[in-house]
py3Dmol code that shows the C-alpha trace and the ligand (Angstrom):
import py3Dmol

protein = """\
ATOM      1  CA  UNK A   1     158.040  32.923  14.591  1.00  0.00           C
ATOM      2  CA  UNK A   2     156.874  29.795  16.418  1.00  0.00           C
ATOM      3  CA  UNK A   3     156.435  26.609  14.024  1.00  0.00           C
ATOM      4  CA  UNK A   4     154.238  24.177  15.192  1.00  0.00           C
ATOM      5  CA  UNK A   5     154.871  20.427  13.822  1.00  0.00           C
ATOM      6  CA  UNK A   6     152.104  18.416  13.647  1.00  0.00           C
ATOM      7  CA  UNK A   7     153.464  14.605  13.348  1.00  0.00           C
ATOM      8  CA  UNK A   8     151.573  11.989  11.552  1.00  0.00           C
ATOM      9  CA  UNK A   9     152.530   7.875  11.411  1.00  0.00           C
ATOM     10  CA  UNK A  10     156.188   7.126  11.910  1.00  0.00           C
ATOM     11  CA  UNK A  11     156.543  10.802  13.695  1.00  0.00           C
ATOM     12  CA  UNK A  12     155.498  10.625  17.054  1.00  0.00           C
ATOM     13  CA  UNK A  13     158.958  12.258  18.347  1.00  0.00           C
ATOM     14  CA  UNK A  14     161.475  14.623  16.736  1.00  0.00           C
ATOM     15  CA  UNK A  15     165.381  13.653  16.580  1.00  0.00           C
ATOM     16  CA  UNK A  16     167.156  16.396  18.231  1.00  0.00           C
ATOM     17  CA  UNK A  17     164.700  17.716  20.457  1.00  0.00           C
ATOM     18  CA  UNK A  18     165.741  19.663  23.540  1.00  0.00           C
ATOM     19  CA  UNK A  19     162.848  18.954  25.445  1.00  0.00           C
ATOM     20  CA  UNK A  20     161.232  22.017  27.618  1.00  0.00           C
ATOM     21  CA  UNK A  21     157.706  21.054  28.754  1.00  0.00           C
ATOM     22  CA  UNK A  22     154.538  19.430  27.627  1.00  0.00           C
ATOM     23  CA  UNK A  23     151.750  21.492  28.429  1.00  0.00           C
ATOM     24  CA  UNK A  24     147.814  19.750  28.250  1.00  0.00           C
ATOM     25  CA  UNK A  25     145.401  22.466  26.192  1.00  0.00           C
ATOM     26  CA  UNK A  26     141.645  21.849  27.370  1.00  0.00           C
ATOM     27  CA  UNK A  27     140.031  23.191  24.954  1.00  0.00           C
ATOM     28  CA  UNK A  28     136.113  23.982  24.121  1.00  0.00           C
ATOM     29  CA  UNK A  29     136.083  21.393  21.873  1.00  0.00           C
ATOM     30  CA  UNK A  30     137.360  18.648  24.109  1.00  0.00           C
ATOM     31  CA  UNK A  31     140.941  17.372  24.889  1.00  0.00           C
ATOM     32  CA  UNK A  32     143.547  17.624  22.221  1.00  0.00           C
ATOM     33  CA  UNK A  33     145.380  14.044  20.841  1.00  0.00           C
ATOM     34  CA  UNK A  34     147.810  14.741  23.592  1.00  0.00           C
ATOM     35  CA  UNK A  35     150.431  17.447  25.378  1.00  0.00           C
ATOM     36  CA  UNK A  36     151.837  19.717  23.442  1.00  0.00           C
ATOM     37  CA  UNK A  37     155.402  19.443  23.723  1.00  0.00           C
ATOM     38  CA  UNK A  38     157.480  22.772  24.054  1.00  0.00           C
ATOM     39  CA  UNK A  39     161.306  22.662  23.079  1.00  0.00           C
ATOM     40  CA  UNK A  40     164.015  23.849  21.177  1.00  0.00           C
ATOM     41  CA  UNK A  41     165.026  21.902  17.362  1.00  0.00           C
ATOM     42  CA  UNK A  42     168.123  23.519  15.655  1.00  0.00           C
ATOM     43  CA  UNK A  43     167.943  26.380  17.579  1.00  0.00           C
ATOM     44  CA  UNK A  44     164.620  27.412  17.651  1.00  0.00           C
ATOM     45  CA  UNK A  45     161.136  27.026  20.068  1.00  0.00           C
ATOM     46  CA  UNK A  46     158.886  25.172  18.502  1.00  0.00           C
ATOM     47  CA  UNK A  47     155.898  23.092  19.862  1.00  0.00           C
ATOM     48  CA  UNK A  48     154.625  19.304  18.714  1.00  0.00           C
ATOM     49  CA  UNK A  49     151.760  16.942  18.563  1.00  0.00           C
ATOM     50  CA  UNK A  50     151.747  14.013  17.806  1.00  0.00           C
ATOM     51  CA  UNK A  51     148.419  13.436  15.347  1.00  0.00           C
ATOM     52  CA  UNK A  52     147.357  10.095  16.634  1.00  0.00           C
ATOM     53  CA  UNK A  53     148.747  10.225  20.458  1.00  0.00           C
ATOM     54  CA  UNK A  54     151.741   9.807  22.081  1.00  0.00           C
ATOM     55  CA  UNK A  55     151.300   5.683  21.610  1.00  0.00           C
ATOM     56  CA  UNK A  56     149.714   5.971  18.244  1.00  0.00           C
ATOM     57  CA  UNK A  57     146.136   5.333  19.364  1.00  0.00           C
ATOM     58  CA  UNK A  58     144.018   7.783  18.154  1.00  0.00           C
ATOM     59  CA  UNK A  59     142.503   6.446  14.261  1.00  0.00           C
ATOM     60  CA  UNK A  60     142.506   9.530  11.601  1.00  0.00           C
ATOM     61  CA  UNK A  61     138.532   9.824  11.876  1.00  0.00           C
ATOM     62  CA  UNK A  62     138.736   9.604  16.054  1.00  0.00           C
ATOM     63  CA  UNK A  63     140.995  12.621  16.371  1.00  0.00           C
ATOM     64  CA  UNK A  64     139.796  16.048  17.685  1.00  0.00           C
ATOM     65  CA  UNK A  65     141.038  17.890  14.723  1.00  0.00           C
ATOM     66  CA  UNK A  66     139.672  21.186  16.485  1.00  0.00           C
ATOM     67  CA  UNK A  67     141.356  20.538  19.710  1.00  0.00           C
ATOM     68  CA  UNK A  68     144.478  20.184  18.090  1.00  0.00           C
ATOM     69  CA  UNK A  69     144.272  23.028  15.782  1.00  0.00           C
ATOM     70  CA  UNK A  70     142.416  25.353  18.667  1.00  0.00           C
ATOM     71  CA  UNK A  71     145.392  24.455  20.871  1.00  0.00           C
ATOM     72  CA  UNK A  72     148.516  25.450  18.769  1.00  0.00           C
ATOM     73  CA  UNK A  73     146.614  28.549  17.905  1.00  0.00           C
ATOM     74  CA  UNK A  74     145.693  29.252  21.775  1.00  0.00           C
ATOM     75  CA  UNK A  75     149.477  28.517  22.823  1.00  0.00           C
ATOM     76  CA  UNK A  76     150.415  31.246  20.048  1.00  0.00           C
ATOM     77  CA  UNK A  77     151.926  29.070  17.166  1.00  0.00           C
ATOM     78  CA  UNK A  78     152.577  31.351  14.404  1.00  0.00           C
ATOM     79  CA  UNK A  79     152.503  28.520  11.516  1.00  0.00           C
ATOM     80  CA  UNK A  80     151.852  24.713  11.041  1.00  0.00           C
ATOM     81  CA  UNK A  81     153.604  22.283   9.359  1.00  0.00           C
ATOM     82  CA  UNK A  82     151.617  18.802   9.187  1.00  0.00           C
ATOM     83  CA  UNK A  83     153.854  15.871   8.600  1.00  0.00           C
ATOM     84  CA  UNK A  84     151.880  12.759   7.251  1.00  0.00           C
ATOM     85  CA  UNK A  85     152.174   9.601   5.376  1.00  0.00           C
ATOM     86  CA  UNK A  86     150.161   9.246   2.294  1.00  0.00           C
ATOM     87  CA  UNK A  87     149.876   6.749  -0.304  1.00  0.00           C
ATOM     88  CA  UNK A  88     150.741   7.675  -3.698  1.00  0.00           C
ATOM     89  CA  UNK A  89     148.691   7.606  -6.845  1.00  0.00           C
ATOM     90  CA  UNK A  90     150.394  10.399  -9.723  1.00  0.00           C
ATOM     91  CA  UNK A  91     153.722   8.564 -11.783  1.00  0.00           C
ATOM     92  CA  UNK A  92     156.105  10.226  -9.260  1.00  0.00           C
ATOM     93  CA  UNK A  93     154.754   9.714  -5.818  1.00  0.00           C
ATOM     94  CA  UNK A  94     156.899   6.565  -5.426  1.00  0.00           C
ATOM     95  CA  UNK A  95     157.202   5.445  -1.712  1.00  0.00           C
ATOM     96  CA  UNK A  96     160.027   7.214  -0.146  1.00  0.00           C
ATOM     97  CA  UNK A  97     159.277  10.686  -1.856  1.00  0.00           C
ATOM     98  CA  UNK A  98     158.561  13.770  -0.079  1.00  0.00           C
ATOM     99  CA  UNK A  99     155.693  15.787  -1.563  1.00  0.00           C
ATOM    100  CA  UNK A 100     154.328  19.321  -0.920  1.00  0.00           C
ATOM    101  CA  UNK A 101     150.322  18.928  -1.680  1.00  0.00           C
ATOM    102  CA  UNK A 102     149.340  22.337  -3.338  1.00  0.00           C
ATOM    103  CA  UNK A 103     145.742  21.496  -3.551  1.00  0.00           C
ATOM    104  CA  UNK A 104     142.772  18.988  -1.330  1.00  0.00           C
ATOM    105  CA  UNK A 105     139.856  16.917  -2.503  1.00  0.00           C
ATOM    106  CA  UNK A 106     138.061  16.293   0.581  1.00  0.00           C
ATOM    107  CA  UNK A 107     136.391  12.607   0.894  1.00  0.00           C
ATOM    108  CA  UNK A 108     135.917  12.464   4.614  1.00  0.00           C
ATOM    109  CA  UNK A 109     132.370  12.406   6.201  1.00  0.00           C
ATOM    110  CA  UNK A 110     131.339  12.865   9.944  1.00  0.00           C
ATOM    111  CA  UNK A 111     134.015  14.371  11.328  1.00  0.00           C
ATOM    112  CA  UNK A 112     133.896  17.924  13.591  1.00  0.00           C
ATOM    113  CA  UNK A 113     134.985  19.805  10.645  1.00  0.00           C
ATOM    114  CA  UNK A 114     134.729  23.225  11.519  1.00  0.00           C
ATOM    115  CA  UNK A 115     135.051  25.928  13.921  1.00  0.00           C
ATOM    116  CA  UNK A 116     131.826  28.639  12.405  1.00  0.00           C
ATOM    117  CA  UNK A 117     128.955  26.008  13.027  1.00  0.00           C
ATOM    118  CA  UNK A 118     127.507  26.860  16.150  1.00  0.00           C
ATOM    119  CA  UNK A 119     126.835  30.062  18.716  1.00  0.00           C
ATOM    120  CA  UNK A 120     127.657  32.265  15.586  1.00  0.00           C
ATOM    121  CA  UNK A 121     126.743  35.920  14.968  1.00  0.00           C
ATOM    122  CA  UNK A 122     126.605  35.658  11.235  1.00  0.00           C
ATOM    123  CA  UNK A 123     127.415  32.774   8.968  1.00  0.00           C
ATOM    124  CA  UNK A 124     131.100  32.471   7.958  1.00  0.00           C
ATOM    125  CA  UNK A 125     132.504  30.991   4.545  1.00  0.00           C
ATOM    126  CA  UNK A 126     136.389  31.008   4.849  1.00  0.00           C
ATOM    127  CA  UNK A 127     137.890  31.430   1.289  1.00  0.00           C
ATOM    128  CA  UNK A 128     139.896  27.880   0.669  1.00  0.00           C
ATOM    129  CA  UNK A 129     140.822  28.215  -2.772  1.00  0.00           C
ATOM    130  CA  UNK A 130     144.279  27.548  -1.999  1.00  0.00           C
ATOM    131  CA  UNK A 131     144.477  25.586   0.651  1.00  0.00           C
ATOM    132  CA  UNK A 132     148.063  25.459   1.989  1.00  0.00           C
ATOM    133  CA  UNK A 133     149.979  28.638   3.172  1.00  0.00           C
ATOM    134  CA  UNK A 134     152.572  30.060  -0.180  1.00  0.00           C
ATOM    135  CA  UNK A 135     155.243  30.938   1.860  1.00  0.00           C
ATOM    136  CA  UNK A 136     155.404  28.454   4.359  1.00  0.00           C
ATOM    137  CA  UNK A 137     155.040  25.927   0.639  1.00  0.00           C
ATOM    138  CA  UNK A 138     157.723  27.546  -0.854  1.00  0.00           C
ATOM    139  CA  UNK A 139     160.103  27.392   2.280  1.00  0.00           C
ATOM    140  CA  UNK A 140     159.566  24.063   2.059  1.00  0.00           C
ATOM    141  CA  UNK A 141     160.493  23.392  -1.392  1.00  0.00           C
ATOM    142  CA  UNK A 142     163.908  25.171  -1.312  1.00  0.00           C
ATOM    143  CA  UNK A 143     164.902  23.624   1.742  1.00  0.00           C
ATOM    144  CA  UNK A 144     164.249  20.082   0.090  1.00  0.00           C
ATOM    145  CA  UNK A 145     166.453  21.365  -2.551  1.00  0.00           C
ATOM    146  CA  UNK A 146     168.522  23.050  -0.417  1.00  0.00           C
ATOM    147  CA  UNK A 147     168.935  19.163   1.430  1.00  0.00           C
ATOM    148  CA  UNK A 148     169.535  17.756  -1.376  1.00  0.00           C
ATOM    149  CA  UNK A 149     165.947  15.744  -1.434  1.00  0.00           C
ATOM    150  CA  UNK A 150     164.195  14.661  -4.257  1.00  0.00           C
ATOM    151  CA  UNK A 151     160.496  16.379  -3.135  1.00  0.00           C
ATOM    152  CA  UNK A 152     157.339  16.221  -5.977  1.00  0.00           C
ATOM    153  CA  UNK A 153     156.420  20.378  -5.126  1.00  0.00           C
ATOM    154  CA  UNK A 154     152.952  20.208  -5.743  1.00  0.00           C
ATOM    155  CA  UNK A 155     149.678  17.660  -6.173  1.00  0.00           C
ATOM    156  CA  UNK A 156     146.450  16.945  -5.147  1.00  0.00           C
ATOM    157  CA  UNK A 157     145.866  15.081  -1.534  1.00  0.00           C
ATOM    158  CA  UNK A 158     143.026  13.175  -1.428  1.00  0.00           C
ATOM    159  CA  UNK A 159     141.603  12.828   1.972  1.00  0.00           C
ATOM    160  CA  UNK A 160     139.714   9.606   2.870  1.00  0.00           C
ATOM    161  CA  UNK A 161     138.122   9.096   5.635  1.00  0.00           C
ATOM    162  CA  UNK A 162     139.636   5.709   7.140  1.00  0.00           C
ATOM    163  CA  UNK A 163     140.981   3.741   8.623  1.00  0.00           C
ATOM    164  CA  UNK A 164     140.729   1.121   5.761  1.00  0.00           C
ATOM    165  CA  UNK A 165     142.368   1.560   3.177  1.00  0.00           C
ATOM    166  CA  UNK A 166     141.246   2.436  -0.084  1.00  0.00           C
ATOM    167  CA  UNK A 167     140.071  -0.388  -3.069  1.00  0.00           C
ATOM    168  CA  UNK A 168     141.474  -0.595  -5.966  1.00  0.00           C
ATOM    169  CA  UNK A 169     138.531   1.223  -8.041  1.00  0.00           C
ATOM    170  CA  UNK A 170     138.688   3.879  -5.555  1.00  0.00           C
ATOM    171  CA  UNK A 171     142.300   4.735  -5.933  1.00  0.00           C
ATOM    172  CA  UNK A 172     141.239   4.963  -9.668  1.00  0.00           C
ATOM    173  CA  UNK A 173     138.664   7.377  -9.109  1.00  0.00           C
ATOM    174  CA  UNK A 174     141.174   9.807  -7.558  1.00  0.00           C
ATOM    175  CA  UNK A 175     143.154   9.250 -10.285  1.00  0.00           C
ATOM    176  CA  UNK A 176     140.584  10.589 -12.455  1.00  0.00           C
ATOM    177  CA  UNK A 177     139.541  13.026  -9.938  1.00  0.00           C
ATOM    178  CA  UNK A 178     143.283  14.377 -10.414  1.00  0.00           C
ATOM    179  CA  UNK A 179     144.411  13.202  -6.774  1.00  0.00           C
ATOM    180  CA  UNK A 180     147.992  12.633  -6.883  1.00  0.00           C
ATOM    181  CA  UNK A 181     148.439  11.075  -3.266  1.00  0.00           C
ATOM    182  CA  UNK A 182     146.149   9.352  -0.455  1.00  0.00           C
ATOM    183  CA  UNK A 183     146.265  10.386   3.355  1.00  0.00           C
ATOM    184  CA  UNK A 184     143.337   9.793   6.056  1.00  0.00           C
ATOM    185  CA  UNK A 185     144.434  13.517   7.930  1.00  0.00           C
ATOM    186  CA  UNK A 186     144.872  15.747   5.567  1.00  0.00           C
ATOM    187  CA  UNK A 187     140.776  17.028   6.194  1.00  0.00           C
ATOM    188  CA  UNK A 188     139.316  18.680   8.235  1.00  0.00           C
ATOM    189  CA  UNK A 189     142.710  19.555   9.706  1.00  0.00           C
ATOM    190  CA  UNK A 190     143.941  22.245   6.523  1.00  0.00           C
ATOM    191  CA  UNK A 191     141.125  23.888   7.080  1.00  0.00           C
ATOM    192  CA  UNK A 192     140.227  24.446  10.563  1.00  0.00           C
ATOM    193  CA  UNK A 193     143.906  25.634  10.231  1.00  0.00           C
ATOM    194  CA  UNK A 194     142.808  28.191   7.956  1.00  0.00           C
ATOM    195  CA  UNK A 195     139.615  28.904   9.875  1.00  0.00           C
ATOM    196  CA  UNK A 196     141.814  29.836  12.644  1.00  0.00           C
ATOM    197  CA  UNK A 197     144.286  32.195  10.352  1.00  0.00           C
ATOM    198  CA  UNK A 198     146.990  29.711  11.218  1.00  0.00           C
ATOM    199  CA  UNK A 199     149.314  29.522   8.098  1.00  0.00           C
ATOM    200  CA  UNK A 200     149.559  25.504   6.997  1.00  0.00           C
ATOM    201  CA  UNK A 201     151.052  23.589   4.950  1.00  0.00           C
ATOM    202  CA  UNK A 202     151.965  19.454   4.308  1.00  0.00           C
ATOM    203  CA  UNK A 203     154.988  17.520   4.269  1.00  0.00           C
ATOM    204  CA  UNK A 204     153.510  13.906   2.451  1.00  0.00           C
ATOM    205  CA  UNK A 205     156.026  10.971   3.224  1.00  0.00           C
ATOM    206  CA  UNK A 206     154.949   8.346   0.302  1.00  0.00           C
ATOM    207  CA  UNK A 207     155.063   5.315   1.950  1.00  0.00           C
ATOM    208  CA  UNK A 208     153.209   2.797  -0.708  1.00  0.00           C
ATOM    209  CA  UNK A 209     151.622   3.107  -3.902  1.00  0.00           C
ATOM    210  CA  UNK A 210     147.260   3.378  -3.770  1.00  0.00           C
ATOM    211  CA  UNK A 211     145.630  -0.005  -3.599  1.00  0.00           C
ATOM    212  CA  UNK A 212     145.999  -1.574  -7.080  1.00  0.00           C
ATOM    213  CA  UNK A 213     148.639   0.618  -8.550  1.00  0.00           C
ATOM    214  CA  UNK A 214     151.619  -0.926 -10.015  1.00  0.00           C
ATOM    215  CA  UNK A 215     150.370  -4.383 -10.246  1.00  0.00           C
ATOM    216  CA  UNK A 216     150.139  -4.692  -6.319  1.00  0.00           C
ATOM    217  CA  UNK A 217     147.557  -7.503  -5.374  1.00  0.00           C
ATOM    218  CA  UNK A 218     147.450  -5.753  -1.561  1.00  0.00           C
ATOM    219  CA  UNK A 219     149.191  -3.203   0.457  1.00  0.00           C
ATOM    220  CA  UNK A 220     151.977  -4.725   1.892  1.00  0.00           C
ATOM    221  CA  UNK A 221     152.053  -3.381   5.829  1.00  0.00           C
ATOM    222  CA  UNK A 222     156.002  -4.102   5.976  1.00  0.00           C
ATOM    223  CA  UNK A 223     156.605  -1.946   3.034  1.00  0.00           C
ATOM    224  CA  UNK A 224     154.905   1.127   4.563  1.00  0.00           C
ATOM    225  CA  UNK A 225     156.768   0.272   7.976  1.00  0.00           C
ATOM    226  CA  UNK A 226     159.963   0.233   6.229  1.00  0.00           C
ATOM    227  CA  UNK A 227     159.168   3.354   3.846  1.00  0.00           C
ATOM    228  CA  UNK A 228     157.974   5.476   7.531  1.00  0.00           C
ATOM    229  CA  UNK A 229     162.001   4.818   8.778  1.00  0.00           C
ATOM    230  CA  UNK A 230     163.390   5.966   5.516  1.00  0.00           C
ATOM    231  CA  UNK A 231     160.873   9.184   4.889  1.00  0.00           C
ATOM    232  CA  UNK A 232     160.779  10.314   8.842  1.00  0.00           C
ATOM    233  CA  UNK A 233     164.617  10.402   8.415  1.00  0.00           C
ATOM    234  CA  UNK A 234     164.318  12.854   5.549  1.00  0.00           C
ATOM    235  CA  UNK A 235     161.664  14.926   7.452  1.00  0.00           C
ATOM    236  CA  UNK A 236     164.538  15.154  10.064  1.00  0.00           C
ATOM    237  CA  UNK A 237     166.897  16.812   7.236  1.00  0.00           C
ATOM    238  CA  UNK A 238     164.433  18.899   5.505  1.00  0.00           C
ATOM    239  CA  UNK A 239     163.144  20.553   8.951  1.00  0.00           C
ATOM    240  CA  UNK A 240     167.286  21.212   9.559  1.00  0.00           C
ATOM    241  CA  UNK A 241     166.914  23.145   6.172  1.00  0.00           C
ATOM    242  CA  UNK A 242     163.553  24.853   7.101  1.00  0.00           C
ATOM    243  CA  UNK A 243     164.053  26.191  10.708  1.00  0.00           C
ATOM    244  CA  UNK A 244     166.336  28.403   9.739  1.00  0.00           C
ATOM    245  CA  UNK A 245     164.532  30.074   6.819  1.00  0.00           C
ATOM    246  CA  UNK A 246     161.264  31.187   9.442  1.00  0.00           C
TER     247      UNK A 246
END
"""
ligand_1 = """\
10
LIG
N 145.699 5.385 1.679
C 145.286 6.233 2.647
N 146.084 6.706 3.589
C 147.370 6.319 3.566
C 147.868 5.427 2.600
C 146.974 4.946 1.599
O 147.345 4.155 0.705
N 149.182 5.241 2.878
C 149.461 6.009 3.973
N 148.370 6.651 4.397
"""
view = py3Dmol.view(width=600, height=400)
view.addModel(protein, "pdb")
view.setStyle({"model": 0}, {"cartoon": {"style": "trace"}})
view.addModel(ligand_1, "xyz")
view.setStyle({"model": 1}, {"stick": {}})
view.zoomTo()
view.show()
């Protein structure tokens, strides 16, 4: 079993890495956000990306979401785990949570969302109605437990599309909408994932409250700095927890 970690904001490394090679994917659909890097974590391969480039470059709706996905499939990952920093919107999701999103609301627009839209010999309609992989979701949740972190084990991501972030009526419209947390990734990326039969699932770092929540007059840039350190370093523990268990 070969995870794949996708890292988001604040993850553009893993801790404890023993390093093996980086390997560049060119793909049909262009180049992916960077190498993939090949090593062993706690004992086991596993490959990473880093989301937005090794520097942190690449803006949610400028990344090849189909590279990336095509290439962890193509290099034989057997499951994904997508690390990403969301804001957070349900009582709960206070910045420096974990959360495992059970379900999506898709808000993007314009991005390359799938892999069944050209050169096809019939039409295909992938069955999404849960989104994230079960098992690879439940994993998750006992090793948070298992760490000792408090983790919210389900909720609604909202995916915008970026790279603003969202006004204050906005964030109330997810509300309503049932969203319980914010990201810019989250879409297309679940679902070319699925597309692809590659087994996904999310590990949300809160790292503010939604625009407007809580009395906030803006969203202070320091604060989701500071919350990255703090969350990234419980990523660290829970994957310690979840490498293990594949
Ligand atoms: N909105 C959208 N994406 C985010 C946020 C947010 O408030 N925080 C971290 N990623």
């Amino acid at each position: 079993m070969t995870l794949a970690i996708i890292g988001g904001t604040g993850l553009t490394s893993l801790n404890g890495l023993e390093i093996e090679r980086r390997e560049m994917v060119h793909t049909p659909y262009g180049e992916p956000s960077g190498p993939i890097t090949h090593g062993v974590l706690d004992g086991k391969p596993i490959m990473f990306l880093a989301r937005h480039g090794s520097g942190h470059t690449i803006p949610p709706h400028r990344i090849n979401y189909r590279a990336n996905i095509w290439s962890l499939k193509h290099l034989k990952a057997n499951c994904v785990l997508a690390v990403a920093a969301v804001g957070g919107i349900a009582e709960g999701m206070a910045p420096g949570r974990l959360a495992f999103p059970n379900q999506i609301i898709d808000y993007t627009g314009g991005r390359d969302h799938t892999f069944f839209g050209e050169n096809l010999a019939q039409v295909v309609h992938i069955d999404f109605t849960q989104p994230y992989d079960r098992a690879l979701r439940s994993l998750l949740i006992e090793s948070a437990r298992a760490a000792g972190i408090e983790a919210v084990d389900r909720g609604t991501y909202g995916a915008t599309q970026g790279p603003r972030l969202e006004t204050a009526a906005e964030i109330r419209r997810m509300a309503r909408d049932g969203c319980a947390m914010v990201g810019m990734t989250g879409m297309p990326e679940a679902a070319l994932a699925r597309e692809l039969e590659l087994p996904y699932a999310t590990c949300a770092v809160v790292v503010n409250w939604g625009a407007g929540l809580h009395g906030q007059s803006e969203v202070a840039m320091t604060q989701i700095e500071s919350m990255l350190r703090t969350g990234m370093g419980q990523v660290r523990r829970l994957l310690t927890e979840l490498i293990p268990k594949l």
